[in-house]
BALOBA-1460 file (C-alpha; in Angstrom, 3 decimals):
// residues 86
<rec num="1" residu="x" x="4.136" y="11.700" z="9.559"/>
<rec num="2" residu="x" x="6.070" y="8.562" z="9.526"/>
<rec num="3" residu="x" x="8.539" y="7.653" z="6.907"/>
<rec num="4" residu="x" x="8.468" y="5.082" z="4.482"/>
<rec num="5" residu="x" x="9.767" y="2.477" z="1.981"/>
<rec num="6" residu="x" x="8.717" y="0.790" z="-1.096"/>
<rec num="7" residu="x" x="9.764" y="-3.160" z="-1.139"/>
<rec num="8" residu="x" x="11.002" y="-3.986" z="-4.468"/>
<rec num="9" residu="x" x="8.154" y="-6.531" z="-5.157"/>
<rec num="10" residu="x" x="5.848" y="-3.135" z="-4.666"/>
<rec num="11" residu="x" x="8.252" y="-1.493" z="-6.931"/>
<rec num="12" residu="x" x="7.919" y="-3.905" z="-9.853"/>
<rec num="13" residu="x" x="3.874" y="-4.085" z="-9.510"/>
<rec num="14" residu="x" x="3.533" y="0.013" z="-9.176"/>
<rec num="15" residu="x" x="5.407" y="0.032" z="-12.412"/>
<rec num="16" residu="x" x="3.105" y="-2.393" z="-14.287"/>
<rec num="17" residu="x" x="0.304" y="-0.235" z="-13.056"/>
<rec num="18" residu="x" x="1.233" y="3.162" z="-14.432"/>
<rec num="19" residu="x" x="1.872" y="1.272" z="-17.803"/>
<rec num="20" residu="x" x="-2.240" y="1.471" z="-18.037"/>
<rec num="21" residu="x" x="-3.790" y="3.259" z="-15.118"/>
<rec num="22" residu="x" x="-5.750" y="6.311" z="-15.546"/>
<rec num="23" residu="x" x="-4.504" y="9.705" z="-14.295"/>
<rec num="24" residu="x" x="-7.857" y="9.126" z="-11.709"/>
<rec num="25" residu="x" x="-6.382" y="5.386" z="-10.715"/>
<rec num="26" residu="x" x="-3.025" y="7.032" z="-10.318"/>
<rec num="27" residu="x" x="-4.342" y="10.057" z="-7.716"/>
<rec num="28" residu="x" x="-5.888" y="7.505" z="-5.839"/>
<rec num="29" residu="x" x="-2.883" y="5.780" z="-5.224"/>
<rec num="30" residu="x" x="-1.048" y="8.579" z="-4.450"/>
<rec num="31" residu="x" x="-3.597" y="9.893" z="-2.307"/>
<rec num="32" residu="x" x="-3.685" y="6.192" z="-0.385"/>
<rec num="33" residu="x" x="-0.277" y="5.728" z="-0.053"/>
<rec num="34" residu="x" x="-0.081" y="9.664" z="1.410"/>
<rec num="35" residu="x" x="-2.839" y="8.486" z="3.844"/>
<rec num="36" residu="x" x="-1.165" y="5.416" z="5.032"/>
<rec num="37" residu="x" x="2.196" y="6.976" z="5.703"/>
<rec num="38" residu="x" x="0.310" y="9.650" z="7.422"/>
<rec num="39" residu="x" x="-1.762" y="7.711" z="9.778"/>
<rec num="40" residu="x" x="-0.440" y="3.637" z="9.234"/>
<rec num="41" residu="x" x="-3.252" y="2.588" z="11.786"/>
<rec num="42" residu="x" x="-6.020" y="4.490" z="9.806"/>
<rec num="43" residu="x" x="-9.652" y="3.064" z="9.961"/>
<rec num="44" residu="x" x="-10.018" y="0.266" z="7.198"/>
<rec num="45" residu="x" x="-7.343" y="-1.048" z="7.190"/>
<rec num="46" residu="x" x="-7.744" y="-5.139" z="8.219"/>
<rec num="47" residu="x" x="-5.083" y="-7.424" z="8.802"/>
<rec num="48" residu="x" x="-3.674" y="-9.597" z="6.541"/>
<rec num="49" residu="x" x="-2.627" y="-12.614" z="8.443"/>
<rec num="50" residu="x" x="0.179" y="-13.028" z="6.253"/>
<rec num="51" residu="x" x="3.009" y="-13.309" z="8.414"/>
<rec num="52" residu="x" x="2.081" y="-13.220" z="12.345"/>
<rec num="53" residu="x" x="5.469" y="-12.505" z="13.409"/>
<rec num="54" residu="x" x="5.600" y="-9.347" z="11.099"/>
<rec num="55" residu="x" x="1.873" y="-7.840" z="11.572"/>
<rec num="56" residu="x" x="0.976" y="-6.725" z="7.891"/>
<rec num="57" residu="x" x="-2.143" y="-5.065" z="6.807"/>
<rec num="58" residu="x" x="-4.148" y="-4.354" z="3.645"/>
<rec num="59" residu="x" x="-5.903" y="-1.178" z="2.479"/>
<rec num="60" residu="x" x="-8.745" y="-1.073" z="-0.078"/>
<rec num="61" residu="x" x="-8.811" y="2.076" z="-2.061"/>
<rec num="62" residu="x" x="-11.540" y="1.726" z="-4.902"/>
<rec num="63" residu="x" x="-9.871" y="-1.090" z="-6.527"/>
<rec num="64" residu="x" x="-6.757" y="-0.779" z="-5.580"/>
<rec num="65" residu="x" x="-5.314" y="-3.157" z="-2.596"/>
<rec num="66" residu="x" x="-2.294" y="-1.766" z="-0.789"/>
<rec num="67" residu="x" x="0.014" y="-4.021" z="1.525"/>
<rec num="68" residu="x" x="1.815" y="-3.037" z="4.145"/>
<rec num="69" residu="x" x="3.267" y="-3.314" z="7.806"/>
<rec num="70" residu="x" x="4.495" y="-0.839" z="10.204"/>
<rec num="71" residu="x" x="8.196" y="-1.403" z="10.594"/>
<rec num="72" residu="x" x="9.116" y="0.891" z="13.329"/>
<rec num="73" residu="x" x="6.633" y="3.477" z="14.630"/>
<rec num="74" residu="x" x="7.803" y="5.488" z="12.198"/>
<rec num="75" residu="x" x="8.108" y="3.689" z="9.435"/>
<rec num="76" residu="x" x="5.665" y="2.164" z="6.858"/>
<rec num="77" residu="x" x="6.792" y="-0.645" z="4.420"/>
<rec num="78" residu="x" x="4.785" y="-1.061" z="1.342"/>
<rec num="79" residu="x" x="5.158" y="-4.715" z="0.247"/>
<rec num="80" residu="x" x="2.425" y="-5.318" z="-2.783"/>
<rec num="81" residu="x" x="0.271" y="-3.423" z="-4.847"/>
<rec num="82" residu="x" x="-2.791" y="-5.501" z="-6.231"/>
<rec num="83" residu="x" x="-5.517" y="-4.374" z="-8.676"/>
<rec num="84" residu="x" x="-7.476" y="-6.150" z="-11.277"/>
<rec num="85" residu="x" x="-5.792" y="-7.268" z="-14.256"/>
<rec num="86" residu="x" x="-8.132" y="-7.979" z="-17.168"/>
């Protein structure tokens, strides 16, 4: 399992989510973000072309889309958290 770190943009956006997410849309984030740290090249994933020096990639979970890059081999930085907003 690697370790990880939440940037402080994902910070601020995971906190505007559990203002209104369900207890379902919160397990499924949990239950990403466990997945991710456990296996950061899972299958899914796509690359998000953000930054080409610093490979970044972005998970779909329902409708939840997590960003993040593999640091070191053992580390997973989650940089944005993106769901709709209505």
């Amino acid at each position: 399992m690697a370790e990880f770190v939440l940037s402080r943009r994902f910070l601020e956006e995971l906190a505007l989510f559990q203002k209104n997410a369900s207890p379902g849309d919160l397990d499924l984030l949990e239950r990403s973000l466990a997945a991710i740290v456990e296996h950061p090249n899972l299958r899914g994933r796509m690359p998000s072309y953000y930054d080409p020096t610093a490979p970044s990639y972005l998970y779909r979970a329902g409708q939840l889309l997590i960003h993040y890059r593999i640091v070191e081999d053992e580390e997973v930085e989650f940089l944005n958290l993106f769901w709709p907003r209505v």
